[in-house]
mmJSON file of the N, C-alpha and C atoms, coordinates in Angstrom:
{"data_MODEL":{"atom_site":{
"group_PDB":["ATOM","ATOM","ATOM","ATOM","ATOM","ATOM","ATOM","ATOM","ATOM","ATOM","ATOM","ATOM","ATOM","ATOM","ATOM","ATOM","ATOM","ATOM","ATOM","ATOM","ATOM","ATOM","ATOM","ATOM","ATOM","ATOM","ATOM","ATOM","ATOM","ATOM","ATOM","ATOM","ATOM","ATOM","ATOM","ATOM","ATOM","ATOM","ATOM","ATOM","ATOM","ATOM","ATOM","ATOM","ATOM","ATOM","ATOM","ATOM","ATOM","ATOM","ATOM","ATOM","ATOM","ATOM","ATOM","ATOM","ATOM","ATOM","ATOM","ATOM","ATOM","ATOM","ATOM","ATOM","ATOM","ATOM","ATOM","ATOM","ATOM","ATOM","ATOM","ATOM","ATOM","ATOM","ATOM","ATOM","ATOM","ATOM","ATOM","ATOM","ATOM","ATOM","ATOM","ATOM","ATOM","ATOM","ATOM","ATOM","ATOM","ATOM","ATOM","ATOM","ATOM","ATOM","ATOM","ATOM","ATOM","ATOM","ATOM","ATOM","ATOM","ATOM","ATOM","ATOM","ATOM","ATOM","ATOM","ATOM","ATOM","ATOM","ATOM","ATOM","ATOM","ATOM","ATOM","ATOM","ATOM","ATOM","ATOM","ATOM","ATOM","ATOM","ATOM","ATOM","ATOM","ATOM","ATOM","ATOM","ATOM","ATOM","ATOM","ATOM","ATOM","ATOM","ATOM","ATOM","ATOM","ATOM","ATOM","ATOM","ATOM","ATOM","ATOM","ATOM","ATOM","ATOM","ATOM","ATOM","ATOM","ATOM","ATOM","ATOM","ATOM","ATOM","ATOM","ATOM","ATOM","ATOM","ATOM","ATOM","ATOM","ATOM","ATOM","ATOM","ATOM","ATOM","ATOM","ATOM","ATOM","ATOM","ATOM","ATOM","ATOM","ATOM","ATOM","ATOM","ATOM","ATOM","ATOM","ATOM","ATOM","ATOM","ATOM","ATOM","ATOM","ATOM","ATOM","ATOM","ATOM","ATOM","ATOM","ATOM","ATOM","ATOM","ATOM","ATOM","ATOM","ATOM","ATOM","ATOM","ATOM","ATOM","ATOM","ATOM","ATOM","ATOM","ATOM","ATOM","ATOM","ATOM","ATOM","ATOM","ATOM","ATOM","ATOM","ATOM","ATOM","ATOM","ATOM","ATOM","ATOM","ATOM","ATOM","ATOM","ATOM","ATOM","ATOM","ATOM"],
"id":[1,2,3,4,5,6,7,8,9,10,11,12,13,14,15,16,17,18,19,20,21,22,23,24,25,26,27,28,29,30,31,32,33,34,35,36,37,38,39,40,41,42,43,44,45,46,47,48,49,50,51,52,53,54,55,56,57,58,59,60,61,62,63,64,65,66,67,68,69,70,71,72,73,74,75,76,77,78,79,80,81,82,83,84,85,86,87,88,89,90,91,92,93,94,95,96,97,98,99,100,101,102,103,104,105,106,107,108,109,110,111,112,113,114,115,116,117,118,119,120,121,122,123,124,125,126,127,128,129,130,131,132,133,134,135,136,137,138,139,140,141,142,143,144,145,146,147,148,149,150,151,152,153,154,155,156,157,158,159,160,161,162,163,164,165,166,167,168,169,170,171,172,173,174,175,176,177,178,179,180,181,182,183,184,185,186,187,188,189,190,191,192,193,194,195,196,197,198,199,200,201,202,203,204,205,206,207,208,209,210,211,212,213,214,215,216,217,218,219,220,221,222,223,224,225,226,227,228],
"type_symbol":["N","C","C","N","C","C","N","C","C","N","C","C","N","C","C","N","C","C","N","C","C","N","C","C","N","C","C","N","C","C","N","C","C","N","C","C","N","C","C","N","C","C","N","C","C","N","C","C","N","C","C","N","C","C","N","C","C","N","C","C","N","C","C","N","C","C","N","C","C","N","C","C","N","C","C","N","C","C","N","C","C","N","C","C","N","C","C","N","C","C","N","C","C","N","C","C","N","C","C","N","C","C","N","C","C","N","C","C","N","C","C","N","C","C","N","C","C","N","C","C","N","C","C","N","C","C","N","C","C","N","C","C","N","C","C","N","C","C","N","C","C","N","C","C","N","C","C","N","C","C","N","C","C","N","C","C","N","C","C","N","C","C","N","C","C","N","C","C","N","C","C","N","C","C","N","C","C","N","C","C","N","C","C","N","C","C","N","C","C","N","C","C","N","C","C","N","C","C","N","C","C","N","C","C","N","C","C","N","C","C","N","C","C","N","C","C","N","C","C","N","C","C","N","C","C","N","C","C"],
"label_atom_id":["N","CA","C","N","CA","C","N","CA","C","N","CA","C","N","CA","C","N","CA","C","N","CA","C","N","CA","C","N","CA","C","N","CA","C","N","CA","C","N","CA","C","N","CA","C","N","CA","C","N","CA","C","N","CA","C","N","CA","C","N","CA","C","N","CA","C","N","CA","C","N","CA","C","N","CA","C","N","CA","C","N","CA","C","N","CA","C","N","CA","C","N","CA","C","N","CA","C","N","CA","C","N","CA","C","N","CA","C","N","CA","C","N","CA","C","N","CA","C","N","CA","C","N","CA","C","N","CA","C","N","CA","C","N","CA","C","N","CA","C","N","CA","C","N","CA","C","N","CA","C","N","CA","C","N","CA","C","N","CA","C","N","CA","C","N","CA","C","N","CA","C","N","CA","C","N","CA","C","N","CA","C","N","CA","C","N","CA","C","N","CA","C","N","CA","C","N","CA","C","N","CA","C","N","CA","C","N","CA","C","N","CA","C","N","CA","C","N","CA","C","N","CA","C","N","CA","C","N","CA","C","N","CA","C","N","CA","C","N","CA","C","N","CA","C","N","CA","C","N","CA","C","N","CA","C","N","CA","C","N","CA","C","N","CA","C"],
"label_alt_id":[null,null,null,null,null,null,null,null,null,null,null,null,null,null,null,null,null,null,null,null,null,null,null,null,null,null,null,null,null,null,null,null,null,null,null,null,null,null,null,null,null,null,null,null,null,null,null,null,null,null,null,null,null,null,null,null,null,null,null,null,null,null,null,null,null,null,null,null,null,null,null,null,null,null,null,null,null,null,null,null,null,null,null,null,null,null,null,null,null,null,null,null,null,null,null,null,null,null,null,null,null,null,null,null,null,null,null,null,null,null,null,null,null,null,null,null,null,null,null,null,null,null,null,null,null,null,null,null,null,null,null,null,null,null,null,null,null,null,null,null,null,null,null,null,null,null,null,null,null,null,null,null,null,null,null,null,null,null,null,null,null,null,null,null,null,null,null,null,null,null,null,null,null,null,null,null,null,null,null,null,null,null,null,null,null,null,null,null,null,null,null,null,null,null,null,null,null,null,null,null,null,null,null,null,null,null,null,null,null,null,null,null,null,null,null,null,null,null,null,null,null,null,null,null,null,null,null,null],
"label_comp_id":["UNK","UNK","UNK","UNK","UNK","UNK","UNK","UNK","UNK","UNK","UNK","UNK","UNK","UNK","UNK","UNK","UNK","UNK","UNK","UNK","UNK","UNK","UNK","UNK","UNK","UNK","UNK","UNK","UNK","UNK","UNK","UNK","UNK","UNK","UNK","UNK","UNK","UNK","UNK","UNK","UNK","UNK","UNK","UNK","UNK","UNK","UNK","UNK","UNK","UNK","UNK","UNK","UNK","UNK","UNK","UNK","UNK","UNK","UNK","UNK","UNK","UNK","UNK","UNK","UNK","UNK","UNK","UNK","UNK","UNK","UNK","UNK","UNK","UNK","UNK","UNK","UNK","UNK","UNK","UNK","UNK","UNK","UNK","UNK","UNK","UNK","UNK","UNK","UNK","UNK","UNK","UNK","UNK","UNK","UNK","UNK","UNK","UNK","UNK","UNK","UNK","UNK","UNK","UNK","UNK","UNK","UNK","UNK","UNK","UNK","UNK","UNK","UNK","UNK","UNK","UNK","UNK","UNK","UNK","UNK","UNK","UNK","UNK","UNK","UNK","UNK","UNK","UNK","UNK","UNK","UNK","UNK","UNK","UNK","UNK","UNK","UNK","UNK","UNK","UNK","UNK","UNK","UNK","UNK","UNK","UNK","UNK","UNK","UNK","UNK","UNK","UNK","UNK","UNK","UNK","UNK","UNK","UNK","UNK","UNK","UNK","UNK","UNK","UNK","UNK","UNK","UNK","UNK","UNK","UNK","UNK","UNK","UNK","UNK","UNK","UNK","UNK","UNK","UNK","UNK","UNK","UNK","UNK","UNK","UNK","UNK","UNK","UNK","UNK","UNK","UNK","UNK","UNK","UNK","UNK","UNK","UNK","UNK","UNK","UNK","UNK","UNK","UNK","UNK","UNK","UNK","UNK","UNK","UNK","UNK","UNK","UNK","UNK","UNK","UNK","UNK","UNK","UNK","UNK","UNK","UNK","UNK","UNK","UNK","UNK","UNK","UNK","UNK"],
"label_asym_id":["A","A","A","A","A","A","A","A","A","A","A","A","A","A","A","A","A","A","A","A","A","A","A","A","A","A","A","A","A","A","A","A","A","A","A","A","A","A","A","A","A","A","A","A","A","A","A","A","A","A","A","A","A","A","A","A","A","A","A","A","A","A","A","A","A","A","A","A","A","A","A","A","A","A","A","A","A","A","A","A","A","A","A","A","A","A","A","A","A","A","A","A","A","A","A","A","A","A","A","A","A","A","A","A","A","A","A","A","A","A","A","A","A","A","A","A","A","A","A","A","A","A","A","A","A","A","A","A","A","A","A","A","A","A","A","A","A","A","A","A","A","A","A","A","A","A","A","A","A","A","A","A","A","A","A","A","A","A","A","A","A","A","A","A","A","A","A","A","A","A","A","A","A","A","A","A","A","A","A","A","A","A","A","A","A","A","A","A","A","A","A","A","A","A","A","A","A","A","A","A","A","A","A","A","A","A","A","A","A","A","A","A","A","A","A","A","A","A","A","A","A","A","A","A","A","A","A","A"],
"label_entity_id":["1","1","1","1","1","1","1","1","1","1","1","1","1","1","1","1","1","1","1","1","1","1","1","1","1","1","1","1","1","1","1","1","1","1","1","1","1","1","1","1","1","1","1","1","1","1","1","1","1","1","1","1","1","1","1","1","1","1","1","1","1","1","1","1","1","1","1","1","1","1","1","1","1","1","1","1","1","1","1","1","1","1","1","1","1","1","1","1","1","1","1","1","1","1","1","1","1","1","1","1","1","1","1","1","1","1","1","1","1","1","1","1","1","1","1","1","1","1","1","1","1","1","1","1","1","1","1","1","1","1","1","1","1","1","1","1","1","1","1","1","1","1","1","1","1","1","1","1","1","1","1","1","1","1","1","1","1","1","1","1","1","1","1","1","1","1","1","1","1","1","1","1","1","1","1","1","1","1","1","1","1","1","1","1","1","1","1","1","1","1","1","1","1","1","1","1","1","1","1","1","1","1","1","1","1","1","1","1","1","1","1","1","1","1","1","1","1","1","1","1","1","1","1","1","1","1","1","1"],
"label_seq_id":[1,1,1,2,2,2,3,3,3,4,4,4,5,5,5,6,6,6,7,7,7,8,8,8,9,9,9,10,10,10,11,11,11,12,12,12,13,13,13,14,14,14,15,15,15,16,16,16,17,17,17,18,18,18,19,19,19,20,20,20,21,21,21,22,22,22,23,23,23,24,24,24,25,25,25,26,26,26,27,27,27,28,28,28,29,29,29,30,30,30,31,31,31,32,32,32,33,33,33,34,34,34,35,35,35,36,36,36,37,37,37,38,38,38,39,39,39,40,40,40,41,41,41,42,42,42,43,43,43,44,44,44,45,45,45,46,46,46,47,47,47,48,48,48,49,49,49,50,50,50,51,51,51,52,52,52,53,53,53,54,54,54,55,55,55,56,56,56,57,57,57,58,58,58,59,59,59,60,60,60,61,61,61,62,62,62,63,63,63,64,64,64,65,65,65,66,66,66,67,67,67,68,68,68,69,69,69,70,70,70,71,71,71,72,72,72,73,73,73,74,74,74,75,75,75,76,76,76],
"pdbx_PDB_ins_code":[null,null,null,null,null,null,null,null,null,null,null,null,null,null,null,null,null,null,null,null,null,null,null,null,null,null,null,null,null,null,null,null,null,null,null,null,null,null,null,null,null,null,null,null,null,null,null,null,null,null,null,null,null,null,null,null,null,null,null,null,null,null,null,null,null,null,null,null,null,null,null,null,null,null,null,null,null,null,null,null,null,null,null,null,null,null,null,null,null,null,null,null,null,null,null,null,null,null,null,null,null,null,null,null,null,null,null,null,null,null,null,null,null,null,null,null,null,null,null,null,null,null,null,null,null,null,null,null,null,null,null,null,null,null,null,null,null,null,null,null,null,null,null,null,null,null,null,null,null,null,null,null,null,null,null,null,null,null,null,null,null,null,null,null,null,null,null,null,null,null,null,null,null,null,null,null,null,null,null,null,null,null,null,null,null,null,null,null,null,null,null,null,null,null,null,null,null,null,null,null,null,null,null,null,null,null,null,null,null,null,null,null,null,null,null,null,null,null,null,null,null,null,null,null,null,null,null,null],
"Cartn_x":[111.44,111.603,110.367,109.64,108.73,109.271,108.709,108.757,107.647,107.953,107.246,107.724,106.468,106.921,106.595,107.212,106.559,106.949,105.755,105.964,105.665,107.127,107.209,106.066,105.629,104.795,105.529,107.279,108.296,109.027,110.538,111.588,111.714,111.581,112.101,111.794,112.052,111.694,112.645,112.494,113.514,113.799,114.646,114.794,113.825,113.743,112.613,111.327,110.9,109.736,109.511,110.159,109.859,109.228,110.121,110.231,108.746,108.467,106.473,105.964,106.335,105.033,104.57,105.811,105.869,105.08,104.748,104.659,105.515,106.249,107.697,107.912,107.963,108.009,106.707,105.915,105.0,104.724,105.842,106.385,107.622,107.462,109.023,110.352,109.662,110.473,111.31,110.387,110.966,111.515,111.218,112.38,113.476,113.758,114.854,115.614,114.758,115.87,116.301,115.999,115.843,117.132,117.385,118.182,119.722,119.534,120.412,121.299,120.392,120.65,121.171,121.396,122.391,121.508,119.876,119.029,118.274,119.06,118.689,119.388,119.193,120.238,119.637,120.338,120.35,121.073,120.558,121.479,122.559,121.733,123.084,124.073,123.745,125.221,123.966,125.062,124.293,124.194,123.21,122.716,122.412,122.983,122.774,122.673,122.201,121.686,120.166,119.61,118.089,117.265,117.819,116.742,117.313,118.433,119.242,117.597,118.129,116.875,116.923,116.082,116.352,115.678,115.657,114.886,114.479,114.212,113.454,114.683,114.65,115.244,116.083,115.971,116.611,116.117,116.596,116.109,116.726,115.538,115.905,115.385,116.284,115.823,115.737,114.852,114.94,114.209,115.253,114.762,114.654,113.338,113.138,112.344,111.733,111.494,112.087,112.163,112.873,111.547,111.886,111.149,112.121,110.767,111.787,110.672,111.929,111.014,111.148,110.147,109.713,109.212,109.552,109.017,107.314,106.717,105.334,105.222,103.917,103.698,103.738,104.406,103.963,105.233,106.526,107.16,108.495,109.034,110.885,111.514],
"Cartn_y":[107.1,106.934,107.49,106.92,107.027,107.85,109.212,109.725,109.225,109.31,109.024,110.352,111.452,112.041,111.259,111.338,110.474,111.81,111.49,112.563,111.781,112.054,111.985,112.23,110.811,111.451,111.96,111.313,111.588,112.197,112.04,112.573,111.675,110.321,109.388,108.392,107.432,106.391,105.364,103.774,103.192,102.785,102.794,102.042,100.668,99.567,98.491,98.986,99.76,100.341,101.406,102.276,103.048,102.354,100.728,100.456,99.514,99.36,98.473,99.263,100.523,102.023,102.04,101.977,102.919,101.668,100.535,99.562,98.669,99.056,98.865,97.072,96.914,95.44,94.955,93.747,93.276,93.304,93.111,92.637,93.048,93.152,93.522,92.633,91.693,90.758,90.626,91.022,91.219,92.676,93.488,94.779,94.176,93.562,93.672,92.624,91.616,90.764,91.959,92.766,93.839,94.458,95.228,96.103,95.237,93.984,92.639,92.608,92.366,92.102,93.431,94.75,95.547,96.159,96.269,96.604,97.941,98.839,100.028,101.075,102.209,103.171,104.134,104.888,106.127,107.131,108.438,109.25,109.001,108.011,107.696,106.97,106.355,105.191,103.732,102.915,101.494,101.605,101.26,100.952,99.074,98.671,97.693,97.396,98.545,98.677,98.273,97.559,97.394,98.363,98.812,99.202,100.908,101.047,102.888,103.662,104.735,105.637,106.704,106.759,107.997,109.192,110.549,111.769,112.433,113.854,114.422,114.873,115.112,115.257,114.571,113.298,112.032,111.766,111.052,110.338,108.928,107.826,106.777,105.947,105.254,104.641,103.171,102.537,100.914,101.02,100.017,100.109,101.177,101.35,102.214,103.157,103.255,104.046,104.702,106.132,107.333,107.812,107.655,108.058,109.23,110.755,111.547,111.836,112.195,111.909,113.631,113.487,115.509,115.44,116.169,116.183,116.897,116.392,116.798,118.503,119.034,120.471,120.835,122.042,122.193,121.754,120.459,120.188,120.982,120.69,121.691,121.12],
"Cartn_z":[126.653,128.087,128.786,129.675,130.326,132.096,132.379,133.827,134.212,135.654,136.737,137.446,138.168,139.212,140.605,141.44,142.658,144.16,144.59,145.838,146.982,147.824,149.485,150.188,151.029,152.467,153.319,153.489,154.769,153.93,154.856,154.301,153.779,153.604,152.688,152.378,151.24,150.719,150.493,150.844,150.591,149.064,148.401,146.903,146.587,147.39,146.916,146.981,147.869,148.418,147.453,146.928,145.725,144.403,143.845,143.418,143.135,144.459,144.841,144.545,145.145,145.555,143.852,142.944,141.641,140.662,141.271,140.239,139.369,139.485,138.737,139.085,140.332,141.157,141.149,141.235,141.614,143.421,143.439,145.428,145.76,147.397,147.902,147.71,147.221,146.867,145.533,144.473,142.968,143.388,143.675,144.115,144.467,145.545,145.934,145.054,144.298,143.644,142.141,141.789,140.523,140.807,142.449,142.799,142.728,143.35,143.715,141.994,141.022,139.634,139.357,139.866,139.239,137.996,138.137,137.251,137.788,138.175,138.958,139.055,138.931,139.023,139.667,140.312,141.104,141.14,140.839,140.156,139.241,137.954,136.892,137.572,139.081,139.16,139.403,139.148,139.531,140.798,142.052,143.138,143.669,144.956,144.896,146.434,147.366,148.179,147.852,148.308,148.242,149.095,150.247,151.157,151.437,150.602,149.791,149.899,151.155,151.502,150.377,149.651,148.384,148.983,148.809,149.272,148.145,148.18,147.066,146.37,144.859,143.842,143.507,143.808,143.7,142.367,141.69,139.762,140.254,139.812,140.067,138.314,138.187,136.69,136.729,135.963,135.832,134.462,133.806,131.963,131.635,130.946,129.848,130.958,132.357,133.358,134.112,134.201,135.193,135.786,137.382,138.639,139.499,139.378,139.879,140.855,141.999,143.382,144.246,144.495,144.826,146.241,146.612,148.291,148.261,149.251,149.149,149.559,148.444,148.923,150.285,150.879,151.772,153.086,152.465,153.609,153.407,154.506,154.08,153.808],
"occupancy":[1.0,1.0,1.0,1.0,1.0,1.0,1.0,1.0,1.0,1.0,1.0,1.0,1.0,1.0,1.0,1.0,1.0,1.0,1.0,1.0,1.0,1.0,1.0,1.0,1.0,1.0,1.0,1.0,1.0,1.0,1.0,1.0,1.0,1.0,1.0,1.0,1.0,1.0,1.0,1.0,1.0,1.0,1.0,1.0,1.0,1.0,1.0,1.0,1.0,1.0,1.0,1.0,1.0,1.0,1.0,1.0,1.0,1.0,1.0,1.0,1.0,1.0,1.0,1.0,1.0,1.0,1.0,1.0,1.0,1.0,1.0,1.0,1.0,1.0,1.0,1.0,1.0,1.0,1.0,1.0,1.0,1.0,1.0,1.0,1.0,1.0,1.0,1.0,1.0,1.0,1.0,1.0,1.0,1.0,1.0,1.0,1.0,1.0,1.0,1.0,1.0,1.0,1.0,1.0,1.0,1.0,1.0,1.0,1.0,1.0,1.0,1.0,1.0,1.0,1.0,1.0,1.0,1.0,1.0,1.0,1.0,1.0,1.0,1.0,1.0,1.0,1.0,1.0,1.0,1.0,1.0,1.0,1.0,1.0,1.0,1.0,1.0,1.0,1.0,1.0,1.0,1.0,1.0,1.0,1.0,1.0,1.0,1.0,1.0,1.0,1.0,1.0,1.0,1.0,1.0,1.0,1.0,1.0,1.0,1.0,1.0,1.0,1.0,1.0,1.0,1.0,1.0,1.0,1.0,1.0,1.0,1.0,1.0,1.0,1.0,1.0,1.0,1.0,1.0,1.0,1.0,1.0,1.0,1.0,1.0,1.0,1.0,1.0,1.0,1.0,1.0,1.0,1.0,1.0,1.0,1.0,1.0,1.0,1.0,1.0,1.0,1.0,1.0,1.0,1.0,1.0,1.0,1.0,1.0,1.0,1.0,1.0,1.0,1.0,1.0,1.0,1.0,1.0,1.0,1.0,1.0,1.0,1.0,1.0,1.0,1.0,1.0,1.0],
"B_iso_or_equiv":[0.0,0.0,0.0,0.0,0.0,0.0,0.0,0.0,0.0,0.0,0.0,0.0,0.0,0.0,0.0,0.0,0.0,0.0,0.0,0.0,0.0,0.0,0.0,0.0,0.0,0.0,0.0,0.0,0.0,0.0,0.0,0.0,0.0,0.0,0.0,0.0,0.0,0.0,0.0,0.0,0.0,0.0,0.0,0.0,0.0,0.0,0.0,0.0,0.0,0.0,0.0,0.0,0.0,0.0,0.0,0.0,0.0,0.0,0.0,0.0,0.0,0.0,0.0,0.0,0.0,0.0,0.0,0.0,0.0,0.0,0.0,0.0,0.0,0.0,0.0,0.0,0.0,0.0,0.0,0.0,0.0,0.0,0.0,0.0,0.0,0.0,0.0,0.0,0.0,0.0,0.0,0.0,0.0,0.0,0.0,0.0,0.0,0.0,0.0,0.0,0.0,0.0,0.0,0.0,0.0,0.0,0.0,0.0,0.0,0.0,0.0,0.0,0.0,0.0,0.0,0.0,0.0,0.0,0.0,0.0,0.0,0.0,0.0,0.0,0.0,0.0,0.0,0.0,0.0,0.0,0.0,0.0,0.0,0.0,0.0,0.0,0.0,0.0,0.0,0.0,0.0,0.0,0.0,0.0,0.0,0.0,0.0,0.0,0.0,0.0,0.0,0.0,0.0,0.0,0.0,0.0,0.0,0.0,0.0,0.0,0.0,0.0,0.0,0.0,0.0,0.0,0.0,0.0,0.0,0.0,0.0,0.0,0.0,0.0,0.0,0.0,0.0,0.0,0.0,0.0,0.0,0.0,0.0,0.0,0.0,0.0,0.0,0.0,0.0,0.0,0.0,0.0,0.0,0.0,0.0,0.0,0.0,0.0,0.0,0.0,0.0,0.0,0.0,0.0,0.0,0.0,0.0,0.0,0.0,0.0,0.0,0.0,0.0,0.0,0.0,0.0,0.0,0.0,0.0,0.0,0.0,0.0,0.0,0.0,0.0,0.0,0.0,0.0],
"pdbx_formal_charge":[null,null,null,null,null,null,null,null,null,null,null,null,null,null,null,null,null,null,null,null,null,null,null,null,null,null,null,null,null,null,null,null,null,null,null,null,null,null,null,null,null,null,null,null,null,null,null,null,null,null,null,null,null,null,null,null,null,null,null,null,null,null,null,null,null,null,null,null,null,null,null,null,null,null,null,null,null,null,null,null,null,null,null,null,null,null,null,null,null,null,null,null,null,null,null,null,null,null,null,null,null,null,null,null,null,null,null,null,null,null,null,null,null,null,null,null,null,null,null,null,null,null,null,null,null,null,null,null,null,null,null,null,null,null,null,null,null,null,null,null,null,null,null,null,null,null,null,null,null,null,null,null,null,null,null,null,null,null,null,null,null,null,null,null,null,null,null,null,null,null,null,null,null,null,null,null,null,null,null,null,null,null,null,null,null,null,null,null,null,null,null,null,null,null,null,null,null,null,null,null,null,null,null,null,null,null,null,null,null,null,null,null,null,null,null,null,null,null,null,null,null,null,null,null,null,null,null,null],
"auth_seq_id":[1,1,1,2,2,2,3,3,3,4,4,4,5,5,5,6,6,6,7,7,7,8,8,8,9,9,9,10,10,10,11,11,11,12,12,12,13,13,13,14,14,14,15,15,15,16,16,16,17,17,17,18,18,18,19,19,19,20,20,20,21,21,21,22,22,22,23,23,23,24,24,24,25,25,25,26,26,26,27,27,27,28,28,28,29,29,29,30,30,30,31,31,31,32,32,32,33,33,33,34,34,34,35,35,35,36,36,36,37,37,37,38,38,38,39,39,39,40,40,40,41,41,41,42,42,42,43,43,43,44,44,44,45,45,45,46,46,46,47,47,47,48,48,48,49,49,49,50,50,50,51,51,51,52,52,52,53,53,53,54,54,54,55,55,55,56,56,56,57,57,57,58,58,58,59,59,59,60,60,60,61,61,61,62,62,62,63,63,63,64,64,64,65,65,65,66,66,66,67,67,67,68,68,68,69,69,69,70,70,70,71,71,71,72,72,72,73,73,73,74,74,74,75,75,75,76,76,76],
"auth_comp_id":["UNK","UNK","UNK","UNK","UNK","UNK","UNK","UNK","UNK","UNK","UNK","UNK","UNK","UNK","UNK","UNK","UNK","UNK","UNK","UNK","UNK","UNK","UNK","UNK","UNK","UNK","UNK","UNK","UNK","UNK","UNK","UNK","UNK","UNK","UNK","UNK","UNK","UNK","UNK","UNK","UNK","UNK","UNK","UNK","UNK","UNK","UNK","UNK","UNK","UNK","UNK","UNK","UNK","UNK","UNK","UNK","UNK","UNK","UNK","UNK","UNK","UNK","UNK","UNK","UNK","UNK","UNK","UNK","UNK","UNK","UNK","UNK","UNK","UNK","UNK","UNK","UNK","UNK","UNK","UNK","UNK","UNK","UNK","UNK","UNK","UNK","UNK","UNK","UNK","UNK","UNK","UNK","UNK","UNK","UNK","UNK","UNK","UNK","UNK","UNK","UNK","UNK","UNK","UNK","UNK","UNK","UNK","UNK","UNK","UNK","UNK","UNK","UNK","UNK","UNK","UNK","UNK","UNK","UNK","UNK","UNK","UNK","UNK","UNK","UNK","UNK","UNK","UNK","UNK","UNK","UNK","UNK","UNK","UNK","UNK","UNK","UNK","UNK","UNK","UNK","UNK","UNK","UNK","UNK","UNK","UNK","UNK","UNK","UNK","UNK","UNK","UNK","UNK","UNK","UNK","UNK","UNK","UNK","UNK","UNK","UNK","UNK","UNK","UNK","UNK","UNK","UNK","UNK","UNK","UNK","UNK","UNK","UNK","UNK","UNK","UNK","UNK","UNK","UNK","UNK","UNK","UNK","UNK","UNK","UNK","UNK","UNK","UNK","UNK","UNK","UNK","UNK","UNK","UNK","UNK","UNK","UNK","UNK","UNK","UNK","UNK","UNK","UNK","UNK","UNK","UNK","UNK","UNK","UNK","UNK","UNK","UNK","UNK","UNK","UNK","UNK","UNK","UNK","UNK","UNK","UNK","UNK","UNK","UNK","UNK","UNK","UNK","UNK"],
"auth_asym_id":["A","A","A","A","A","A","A","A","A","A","A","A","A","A","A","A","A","A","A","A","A","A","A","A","A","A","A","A","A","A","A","A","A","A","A","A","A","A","A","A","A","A","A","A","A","A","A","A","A","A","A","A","A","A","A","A","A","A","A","A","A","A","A","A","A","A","A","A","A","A","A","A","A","A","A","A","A","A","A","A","A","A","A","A","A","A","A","A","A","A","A","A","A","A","A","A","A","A","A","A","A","A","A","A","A","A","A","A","A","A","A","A","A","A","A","A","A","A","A","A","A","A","A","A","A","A","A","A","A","A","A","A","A","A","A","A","A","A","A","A","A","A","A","A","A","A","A","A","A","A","A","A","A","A","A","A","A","A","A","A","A","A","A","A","A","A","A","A","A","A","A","A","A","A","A","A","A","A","A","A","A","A","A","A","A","A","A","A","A","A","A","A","A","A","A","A","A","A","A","A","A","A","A","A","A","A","A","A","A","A","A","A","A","A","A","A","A","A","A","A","A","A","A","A","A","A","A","A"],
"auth_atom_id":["N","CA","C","N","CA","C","N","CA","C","N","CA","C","N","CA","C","N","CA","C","N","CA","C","N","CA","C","N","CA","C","N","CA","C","N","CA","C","N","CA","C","N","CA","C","N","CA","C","N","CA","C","N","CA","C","N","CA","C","N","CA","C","N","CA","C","N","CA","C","N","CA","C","N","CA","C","N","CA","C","N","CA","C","N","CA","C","N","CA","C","N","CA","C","N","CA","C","N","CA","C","N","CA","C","N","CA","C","N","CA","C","N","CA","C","N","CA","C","N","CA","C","N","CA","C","N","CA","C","N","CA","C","N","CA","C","N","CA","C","N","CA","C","N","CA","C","N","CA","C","N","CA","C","N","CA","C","N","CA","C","N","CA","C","N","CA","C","N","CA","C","N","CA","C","N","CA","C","N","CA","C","N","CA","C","N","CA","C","N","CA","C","N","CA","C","N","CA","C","N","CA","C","N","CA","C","N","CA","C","N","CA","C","N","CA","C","N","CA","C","N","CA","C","N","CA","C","N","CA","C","N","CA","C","N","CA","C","N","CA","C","N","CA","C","N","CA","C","N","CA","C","N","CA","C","N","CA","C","N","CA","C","N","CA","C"],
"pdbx_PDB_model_num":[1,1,1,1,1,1,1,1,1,1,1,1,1,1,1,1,1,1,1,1,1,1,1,1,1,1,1,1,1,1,1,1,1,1,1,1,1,1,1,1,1,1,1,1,1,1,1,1,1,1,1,1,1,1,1,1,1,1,1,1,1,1,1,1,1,1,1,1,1,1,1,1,1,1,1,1,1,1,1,1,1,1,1,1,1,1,1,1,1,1,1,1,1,1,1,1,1,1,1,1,1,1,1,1,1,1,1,1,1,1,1,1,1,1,1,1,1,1,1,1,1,1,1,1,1,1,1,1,1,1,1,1,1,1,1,1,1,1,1,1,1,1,1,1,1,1,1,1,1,1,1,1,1,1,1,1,1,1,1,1,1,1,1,1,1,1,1,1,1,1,1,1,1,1,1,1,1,1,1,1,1,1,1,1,1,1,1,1,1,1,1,1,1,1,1,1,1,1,1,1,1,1,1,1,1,1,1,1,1,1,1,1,1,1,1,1,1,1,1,1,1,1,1,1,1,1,1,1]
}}}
């Protein structure tokens, strides 16, 4: 299994938009059809919100990839 750490500019990130940011998608478009297909999880449940605002210490998985998401140095 492959991590990804990924760090917050805001308080938050949407699930397709994580999913572009991280590479994972080519486009906002293959994100959201990925999330649609029930090929996504969030905190160990299936997710099928596409646009599901995730925050820091969130674990988001697709395949054989886990993206754990950390708030940037420095914010509260």
């Amino acid at each position: 299994m492959t991590t990804l750490d990924f760090v917050l500019r805001g308080d938050h990130i949407t699930l397709d938009a994580l999913l572009k940011a991280t590479g994972l998608a080519g486009s906002g478009g293959r994100a959201k059809a990925l999330v649609a297909a029930g090929k996504v999880q969030v905190d160990g449940q299936q997710e099928l919100r596409k646009t599901c605002k995730l925050s820091a210490g969130q674990v988001v998985q697709f395949g054989n990839t886990r993206i754990r998401i950390a708030a940037a140095p420095g914010s509260a």
